[in-house]
Structure formats: structure tokens, C-alpha cells
Rosetta silent file (secondary structure, phi, psi, omega in degrees, C-alpha in Angstrom):
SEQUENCE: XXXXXXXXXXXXXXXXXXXXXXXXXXXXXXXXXXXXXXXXXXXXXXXXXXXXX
SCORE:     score description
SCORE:     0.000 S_00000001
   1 L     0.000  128.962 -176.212   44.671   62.266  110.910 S_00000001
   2 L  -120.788  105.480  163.035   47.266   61.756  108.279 S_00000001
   3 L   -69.440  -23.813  166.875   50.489   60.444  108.942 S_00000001
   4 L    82.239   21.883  178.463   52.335   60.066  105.849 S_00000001
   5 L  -139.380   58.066  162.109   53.367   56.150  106.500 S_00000001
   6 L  -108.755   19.225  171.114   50.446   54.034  104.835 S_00000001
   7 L  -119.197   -6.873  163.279   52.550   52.474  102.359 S_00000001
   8 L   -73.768  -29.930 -157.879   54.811   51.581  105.490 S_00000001
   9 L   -45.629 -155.676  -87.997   52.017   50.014  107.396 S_00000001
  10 L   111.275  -46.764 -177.477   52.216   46.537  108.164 S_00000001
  11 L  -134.718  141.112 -173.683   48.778   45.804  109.674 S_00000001
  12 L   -79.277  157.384 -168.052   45.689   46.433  107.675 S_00000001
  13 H   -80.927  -11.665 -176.073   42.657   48.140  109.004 S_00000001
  14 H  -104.824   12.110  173.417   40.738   44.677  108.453 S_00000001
  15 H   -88.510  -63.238 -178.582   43.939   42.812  110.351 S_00000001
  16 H   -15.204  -92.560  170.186   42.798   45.784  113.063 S_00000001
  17 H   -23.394  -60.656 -166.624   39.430   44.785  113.163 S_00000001
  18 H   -66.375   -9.173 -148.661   39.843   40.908  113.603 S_00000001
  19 H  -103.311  -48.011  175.468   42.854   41.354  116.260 S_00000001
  20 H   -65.736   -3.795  176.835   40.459   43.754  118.013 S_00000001
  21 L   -92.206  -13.363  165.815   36.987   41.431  117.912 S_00000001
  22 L   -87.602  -26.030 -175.557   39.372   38.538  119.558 S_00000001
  23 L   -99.814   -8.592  174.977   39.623   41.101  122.657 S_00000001
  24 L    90.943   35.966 -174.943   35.789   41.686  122.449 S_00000001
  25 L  -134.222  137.711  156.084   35.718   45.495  121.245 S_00000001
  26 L   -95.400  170.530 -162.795   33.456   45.706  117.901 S_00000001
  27 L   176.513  139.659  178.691   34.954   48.196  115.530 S_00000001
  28 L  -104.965  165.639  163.434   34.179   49.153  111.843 S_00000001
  29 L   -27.225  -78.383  157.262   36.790   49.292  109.448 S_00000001
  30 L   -18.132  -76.843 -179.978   36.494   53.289  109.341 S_00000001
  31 H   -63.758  -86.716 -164.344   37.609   53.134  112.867 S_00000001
  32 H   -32.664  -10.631  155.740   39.921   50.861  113.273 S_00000001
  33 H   -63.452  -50.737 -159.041   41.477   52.934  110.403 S_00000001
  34 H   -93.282  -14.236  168.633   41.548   56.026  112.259 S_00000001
  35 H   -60.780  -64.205 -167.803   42.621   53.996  115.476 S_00000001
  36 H   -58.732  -52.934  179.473   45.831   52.808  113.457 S_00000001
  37 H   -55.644  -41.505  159.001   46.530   56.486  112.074 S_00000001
  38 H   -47.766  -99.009 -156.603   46.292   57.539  116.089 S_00000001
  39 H   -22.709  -62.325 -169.220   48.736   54.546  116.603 S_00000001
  40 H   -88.301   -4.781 -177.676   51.496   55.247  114.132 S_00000001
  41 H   -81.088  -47.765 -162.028   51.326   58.953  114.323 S_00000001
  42 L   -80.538 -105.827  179.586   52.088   58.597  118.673 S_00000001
  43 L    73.373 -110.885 -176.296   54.295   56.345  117.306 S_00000001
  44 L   -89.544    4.704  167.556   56.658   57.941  115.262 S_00000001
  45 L  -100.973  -34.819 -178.355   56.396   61.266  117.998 S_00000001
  46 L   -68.133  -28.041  178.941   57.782   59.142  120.597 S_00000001
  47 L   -83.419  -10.851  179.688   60.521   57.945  118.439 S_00000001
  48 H   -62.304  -62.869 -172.722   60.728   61.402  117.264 S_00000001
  49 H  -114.018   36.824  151.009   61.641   62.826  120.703 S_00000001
  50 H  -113.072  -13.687 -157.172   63.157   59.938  122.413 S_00000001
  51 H  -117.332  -48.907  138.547   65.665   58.862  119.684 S_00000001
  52 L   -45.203  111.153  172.665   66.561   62.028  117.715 S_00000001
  53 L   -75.395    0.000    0.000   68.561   64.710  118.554 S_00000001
């Protein structure tokens, strides 16, 4: 899933990983990539249709 905001991002897919492995979930990079692209895509639809008119 492609979102069009990875030069926006903020947290790295290996930031991902480390924050999730402190909570006990293992996760490869690959995912925790496509975890983040889920993440900012619901995102930016909620701000989409809560904020915008």
C-alpha cells in the first residue's frame, strides 16, 4: 500500500521494529514497513473526513 508520505515519515521501519519488540511482538522490517504504510494511510483518511470539508 502506497501512501505518497514517505519522505514525511518520521518513524523508520527499523524505529517500528524496536518500539514494537519492547511490547513483545517480533516483526521483520518488511512488515513493520507495511504496518506503518497501514498506519499513515488510516491516518491521513481520518483526517481526510473529519477535518476537511
Amino acid at each position: 500500500m502506497e501512501t505518497g508520505t514517505k519522505g514525511k515519515r518520521k518513524i523508520t521501519s527499523a524505529e517500528a521494529v524496536r518500539i514494537l519488540q519492547k511490547s513483545g511482538m517480533e516483526i521483520d522490517e518488511k512488515k513493520a514497513e507495511e504496518v506503518l504504510d497501514l498506519m499513515y494511510f488510516l491516518a491521513k483518511l481520518i483526517v481526510n473526513q473529519n477535518f476537511k470539508t
